[in-house]
Steps between C-alpha positions, in 0.01 A plus 500: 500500500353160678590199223262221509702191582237213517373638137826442339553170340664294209519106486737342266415246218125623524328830330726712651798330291456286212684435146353600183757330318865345555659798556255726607295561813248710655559616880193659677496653864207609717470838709280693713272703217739809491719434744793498273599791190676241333641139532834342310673150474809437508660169426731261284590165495543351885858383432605852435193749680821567769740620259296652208112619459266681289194734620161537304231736579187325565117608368218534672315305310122427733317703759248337712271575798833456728774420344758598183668257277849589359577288186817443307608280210872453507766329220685269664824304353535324778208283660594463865378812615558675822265864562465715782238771479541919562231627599465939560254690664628860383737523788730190498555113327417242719609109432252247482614148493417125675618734799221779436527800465819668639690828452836342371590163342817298525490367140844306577300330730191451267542114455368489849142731437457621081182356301643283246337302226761242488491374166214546217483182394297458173268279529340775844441724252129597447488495106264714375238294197577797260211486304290657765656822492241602210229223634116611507299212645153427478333259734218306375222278677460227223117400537421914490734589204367362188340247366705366200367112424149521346503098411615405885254349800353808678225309665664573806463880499270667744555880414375711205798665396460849648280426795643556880659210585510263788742309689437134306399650168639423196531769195679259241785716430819264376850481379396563108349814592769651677702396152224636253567829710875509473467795291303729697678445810844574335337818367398607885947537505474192711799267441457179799176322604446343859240254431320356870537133512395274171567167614247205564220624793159515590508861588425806274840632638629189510787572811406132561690263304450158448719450202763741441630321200119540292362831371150492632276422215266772577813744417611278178768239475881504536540600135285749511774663812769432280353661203435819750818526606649487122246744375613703764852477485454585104347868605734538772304411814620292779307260697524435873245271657395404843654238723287374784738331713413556852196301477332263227124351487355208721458344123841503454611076429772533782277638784223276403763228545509605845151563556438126440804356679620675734901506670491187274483714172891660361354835463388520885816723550404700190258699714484650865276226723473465825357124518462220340288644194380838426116582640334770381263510781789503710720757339818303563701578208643830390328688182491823338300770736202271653394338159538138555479400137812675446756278703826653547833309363814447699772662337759413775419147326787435256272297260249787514820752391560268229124453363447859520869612313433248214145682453714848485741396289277293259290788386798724446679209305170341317291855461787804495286658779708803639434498858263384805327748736552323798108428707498573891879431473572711825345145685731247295844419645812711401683211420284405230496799385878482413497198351223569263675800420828313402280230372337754250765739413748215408216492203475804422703768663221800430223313621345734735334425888290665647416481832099549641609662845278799614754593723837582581718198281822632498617138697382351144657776300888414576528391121493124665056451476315760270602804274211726614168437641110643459597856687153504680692756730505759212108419473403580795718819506314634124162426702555678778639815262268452194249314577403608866683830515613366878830616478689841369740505220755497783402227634461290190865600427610374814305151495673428132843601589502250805369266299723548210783447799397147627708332158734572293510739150529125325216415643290814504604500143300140409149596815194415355317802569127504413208712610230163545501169410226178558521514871435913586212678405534696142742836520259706289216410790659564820616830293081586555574501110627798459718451148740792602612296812501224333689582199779704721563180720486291145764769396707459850498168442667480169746740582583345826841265524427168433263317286155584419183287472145535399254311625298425192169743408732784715542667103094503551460667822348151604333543852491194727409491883707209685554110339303404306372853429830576342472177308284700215502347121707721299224756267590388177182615360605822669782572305425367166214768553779742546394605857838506686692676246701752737544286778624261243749752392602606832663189561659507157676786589571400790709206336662713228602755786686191634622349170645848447706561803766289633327529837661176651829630487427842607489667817219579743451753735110474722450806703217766622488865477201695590238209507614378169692192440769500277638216299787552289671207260842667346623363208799623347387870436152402509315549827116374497311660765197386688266774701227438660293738718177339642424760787229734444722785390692605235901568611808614391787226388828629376355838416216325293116474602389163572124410502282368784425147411737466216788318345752548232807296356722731351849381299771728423792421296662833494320623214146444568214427717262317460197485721195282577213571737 
């Protein structure tokens, strides 16, 4: 049998080998898809791996288009570890070390060629924020939400609450809405909000700040945040909001400051010009995509670094917010990045960031920047399955498993996984809304490791073409007139299913047999099982009939089943 040496790989301190605690560590290795029958470790500490040294069998824990991932978690007493991997294809072990893969190994020579994580030193470890292992967000466009103050100024809105809206109108939703609501978003099982930007712009999104320090008044007042976040914190909901730190608004004091004088102004370095003064005509300063109202701020700047950590740290200190989602962060400097995450974790050590990166992160994801980001890559992969039917149950197996192997468990554990949010087009419409799709990705995604989110009206079936389409005012009228009932209940479910099952320490398996995929979460003795079938005919699984277009989720503890269609 031909091995495939080029697929074989395994870099140290990275995904491939990480710590989950002080004396623990996971050790991952990547082969051929099967090449190998089976895969082992063998190491100790790299004072004694000459004299003495123990041998684990390793699983095969992901399957992708090309290649397998063999996963191991080992107990380790002491933290200077030295590992060489055994790798079998049926007929013999070969070696694989910083050498490569070899048919013996000289492990009296090993200080010259073993992987070795020299030391875990405890402060590189990527702590896990505990409470999302059970977390359930729900994202929430503030002006289309609610609207909660009767007696404030709403001379400025532009939108009858239920009409389509456009890019510049205004609904009125606020901050006392989303409060007088508290209840019936707890009841959806939802236990975290991600609320889009609050803070002082001229914008209905407002991703263009010109005072992040003020509430904007069309939203409510600063008490009226804090007051939301205690409300929520008293029914068990967290709060995240959204920091907008790649860019800011041309109204913004400090870049008006600069607009007026120039190189001579002290916040000249505070943004990205090439010239004396920024000119719009010109396009000689750096901004967020081509929109030259939103300037773009210099976090290589140290007094930038500075203004922008106090602003973290001040609403976790002054408001008890519990995290930031982190806006077009993948364009923002990685050395910000770490110190706003010292800055805000030296707060508040479960204060959770999350990262907006549509695309591969894992050089943010080293437990140094964010905990997780917006996993746009899991997204795309339930559109092209659910949604678009473009790719088989095979397929979608493979896509998820390499993309559950760009990061680590810690940080698989904590993704932000979501079906839609304020920037893609609504899930339920580019699902031609069919509710079956729809509620079998909904399903997927609440049983799929990591952390869900709902964009809000998702418990409605709300449809929504691309922003501002999926902008739509939440149908309050709708459901006091009881018109959303099941798909109200679905997503309670949904969250009990969760609440239930210890699903964040369990294990997962994603695979494909005969054009259905196959999820499986194991818990204990519980295993909850996810089918789906979407091809036009019915076929066998495991000696039981599965329906064309169909999903089920079925638990069993050993006693029971229980099943949902």
């Amino acid at each position: 049998m031909r091995i495939n040496e080029h697929a074989i790989e395994h870099i140290m301190e990275s995904a491939y080998a990480f710590p989950t605690g002080p004396n623990e560590i996971v050790l991952r290795i990547r082969t051929a898809k099967n090449d190998f029958k089976e895969a082992f470790v063998v190491y100790e500490s790299k004072y004694k791996i000459a004299k003495s040294r123990k041998k684990k069998k390793m699983e095969k824990k992901l399957t992708g288009r090309l290649y397998d991932w063999y996963s191991v978690t080992l107990p380790i007493k002491d933290v200077r570890l030295a590992y060489v991997f055994v790798l079998n294809d049926g007929d013999k072990d070969r070696y694989f070390s910083e050498d490569g893969l070899t048919d013996s190994y000289d492990f009296k020579l090993g200080f010259y060629n073993f992987f070795q994580f020299p030391y875990i030193n405890e402060s590189d470890i990527h702590k896990k924020v505990d409470w999302t292992k059970n977390a359930v967000f729900y994202q929430i466009f503030v002006d289309r939400f609610n609207i909660g103050d009767k007696e404030a100024d709403k001379s400025y809105v532009d939108l009858k609450w239920g009409d389509r809206p456009t890019p510049k109108s205004f609904a009125g939703g606020d901050l006392k809405g989303i409060t007088e609501k508290l209840d019936y978003i707890k009841g959806l099982g939802v236990n975290a909000l991600y609320l889009t930007p609050i803070f002082k712009s001229v914008s209905n999104h407002k991703y263009d700040i010109s005072d992040y320090y003020a509430v904007d008044e069309q939203f409510g007042t600063n008490e009226d945040l804090k007051e939301l976040v205690k409300k929520a914190h008293e029914k068990g909901i967290r709060v995240v909001l959204d920091a907008v730190f790649n860019h800011c608004s041309e109204r913004m004091s400090q870049f008006q400051d600069v607009l007026k004088k120039g190189s001579a102004s002290k916040y000249h370095d505070w943004f990205i010009i090439d010239g004396e003064k920024p000119d719009k005509e010109k396009r000689n300063y750096e901004m967020f995509a081509s929109c030259t109202y939103m300037p773009k701020l210099n976090t290589s700047n140290p007094e930038v670094v500075s203004f922008l950590n106090d602003i973290g740290t001040h609403y976790v200190k002054e408001y008890d917010i519990d995290g930031w989602r982190l806006d077009v962060s993948d364009e923002v400097s990685h050395s910000f990045w770490r110190f706003f995450r010292q800055a805000v974790k030296s707060v508040r050590k479960d204060c959770i960031l999350i990262g907006e990166n549509w695309h591969d992160a894992s050089s943010f994801l080293r437990g140094d920047q964010y905990d997780s980001i917006m996993n746009y890559a899991f997204t795309k992969a339930c559109l092209d399955y659910f949604a678009w039917k473009k790719i088989s149950a095979c397929e979608m197996a493979e896509r998820l498993n390499d993309i559950l192997a760009r990061n680590t468990d810690i940080v698989n554990s904590m993704m932000f996984n979501l079906l839609d949010s304020h920037d893609t087009l609504r899930f339920f419409t580019e699902a031609g809304e069919d509710i079956d799709r729809f509620n079998g990705a909904l399903s997927f995604l609440y049983l799929f490791p990591g952390v869900p989110c709902i964009f809000y009206g998702t418990e409605l079936h709300t449809p929504g073409g691309y922003d501002p389409d999926c902008r739509r005012c939440m149908d309050w009228e709708g459901i006091r007139k009881g018109l959303y009932k099941d798909e109200i209940l679905k997503v309670r479910e949904l969250g009990k299913l969760r609440k239930k099952y210890d699903l964040a320490n369990s294990e997962y398996r994603i695979y494909a047999e005969n054009n259905v995929l196959c999820m499986e979460r194991k818990v204990k003795k519980t295993v909850i099982r996810y089918l789906s079938n979407l091809s036009d005919k019915d076929v066998s699984f495991n000696g039981k009939t599965i329906k064309a277009h169909s999903y089920s989720v079925c638990i069993e503890d050993g006693r029971n089943k229980n099943e949902e269609e």
